[in-house]
C-alpha positions, 0 to 999 in steps of 0.5 A, spaced: 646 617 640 650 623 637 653 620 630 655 624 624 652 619 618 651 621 612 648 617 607 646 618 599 639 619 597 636 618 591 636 625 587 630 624 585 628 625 591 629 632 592 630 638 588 634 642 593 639 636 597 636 638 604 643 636 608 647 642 604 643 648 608 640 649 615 634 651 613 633 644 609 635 640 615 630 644 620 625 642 613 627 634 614 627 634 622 621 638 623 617 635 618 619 628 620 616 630 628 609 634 624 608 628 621 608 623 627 604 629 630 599 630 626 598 625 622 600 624 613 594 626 611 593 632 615 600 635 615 602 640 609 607 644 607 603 651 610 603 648 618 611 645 617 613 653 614 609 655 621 612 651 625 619 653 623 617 660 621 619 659 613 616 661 607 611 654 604 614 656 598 622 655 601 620 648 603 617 647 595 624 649 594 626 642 597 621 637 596 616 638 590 610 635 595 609 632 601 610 625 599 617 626 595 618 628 603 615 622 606 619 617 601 625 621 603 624 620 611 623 613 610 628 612 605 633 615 610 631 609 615 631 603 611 638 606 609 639 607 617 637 600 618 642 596 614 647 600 615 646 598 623 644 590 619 652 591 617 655 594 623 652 589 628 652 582 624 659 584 621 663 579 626 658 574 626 659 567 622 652 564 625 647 565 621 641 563 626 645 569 631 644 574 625 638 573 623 635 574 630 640 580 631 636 583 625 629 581 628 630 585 633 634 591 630 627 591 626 622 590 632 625 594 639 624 602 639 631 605 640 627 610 644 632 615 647 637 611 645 637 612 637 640 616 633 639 624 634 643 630 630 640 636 627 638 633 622 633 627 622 631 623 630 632 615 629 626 614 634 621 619 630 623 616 623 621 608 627 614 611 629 614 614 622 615 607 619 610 604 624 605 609 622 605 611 614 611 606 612 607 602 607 604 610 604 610 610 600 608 606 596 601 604 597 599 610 591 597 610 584 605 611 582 609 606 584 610 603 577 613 610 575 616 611 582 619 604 582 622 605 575 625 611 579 628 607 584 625 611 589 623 604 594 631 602 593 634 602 601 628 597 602 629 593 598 636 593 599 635 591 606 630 585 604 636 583 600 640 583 605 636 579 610 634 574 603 641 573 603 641 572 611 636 567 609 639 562 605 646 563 608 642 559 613 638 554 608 641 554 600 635 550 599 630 554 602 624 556 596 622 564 598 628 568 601 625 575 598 617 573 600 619 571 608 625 578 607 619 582 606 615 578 610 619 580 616 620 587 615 612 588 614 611 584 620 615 587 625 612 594 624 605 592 623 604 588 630 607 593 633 602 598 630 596 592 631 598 591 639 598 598 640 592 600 636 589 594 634 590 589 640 585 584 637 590 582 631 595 580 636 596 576 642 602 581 644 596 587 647 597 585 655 604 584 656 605 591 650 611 587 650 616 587 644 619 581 647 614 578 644 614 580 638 620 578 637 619 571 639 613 571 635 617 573 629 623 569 631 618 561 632 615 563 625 622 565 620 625 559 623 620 554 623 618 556 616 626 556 613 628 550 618 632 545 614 630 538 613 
């Protein structure tokens, strides 16, 4: 899916905004790739120069550190999800039809049937939130970061499915705990059953059906009205 989408990011993100110059695109897009290729830990500002034959103070220029990078390319998703959230539950008044909509936006792959531009690959970012998603986060910094509405898109998607939720039942006590709840979730069983099959009933069939259906019988279970 070739679509030209802009979406805003959070300055503080960034020290030059990537998506203005050639070199900050090939910065993003290759940088998205390495990680997936190497790993967060291993990569570094020094391999990616190599990769696009830069300077690592040209990708300084950018982003201040590898993490500042990694914030932005999940950001970018969750952005990117909640925009497909709202194009594909716009129309829809049943709130059971929305909610398994976004289910399965958030658990299938979109393969090569993703967004995929010179700037950012769809695919590449959800293996990226399989991956290292939680690493934006899970730091030292997060109050600071916080403070710095850097984790905003995700919550902003978990806003947006909390509301899904109680459209579904007003009277229901923890919209936000089963929003965010669902969207750790949907990654994290797909990174179990590819990885850690133990952890799921899901590693014979490698199946994101299943997934799906586990998701969908524990949300409406829980948020069922009485």
């Amino acid at each position: 899916m070739e679509l030209d989408i802009r979406i805003k990011m959070n300055e503080k993100l960034f020290l030059r905004n990537p998506e203005e110059s050639v070199l900050g695109k090939k910065i993003v897009k290759n940088g998205l790739i390495l990680i997936n290729k190497l790993g967060f830990e291993e990569f570094t500002f020094k391999k990616l120069s190599i990769e696009i034959s830069t300077t690592e103070a040209s990708i300084y220029r950018y982003f201040e550190n590898k993490h500042r990078l990694l914030v932005y390319l999940i950001n970018w998703y969750w952005s990117y999800i909640e925009y497909k959230v709202v194009f594909y539950t716009n129309n829809m008044s049943n709130p059971e039809i929305k909610l398994k909509t976004i289910i399965k936006l958030l658990v299938e792959d979109p393969g090569d049937k993703g967004l995929n531009s010179d700037f950012i690959s769809e695919q590449e970012a959800y293996q990226l939130i399989m991956w290292e998603g939680s690493k934006s986060y899970l730091t030292r910094n997060v109050s600071k970061d916080n403070k710095d509405r850097l984790f905003k898109p995700y919550k902003d998607l978990c806003e947006r499915i909390s509301c899904t939720i109680k459209e579904y039942n007003p009277k229901y006590k923890f919209p936000h705990s089963m929003a965010s709840t669902i969207l750790e979730m949907a990654h994290s069983q797909k990174f179990f059953m590819q990885n850690l099959p133990a952890l799921t009933d899901f590693s014979k069939e490698q199946d994101d059906k299943k997934i799906i259906l586990f998701l969908e019988s524990m949300l409406f279970y829980s948020i069922q009205t009485k």
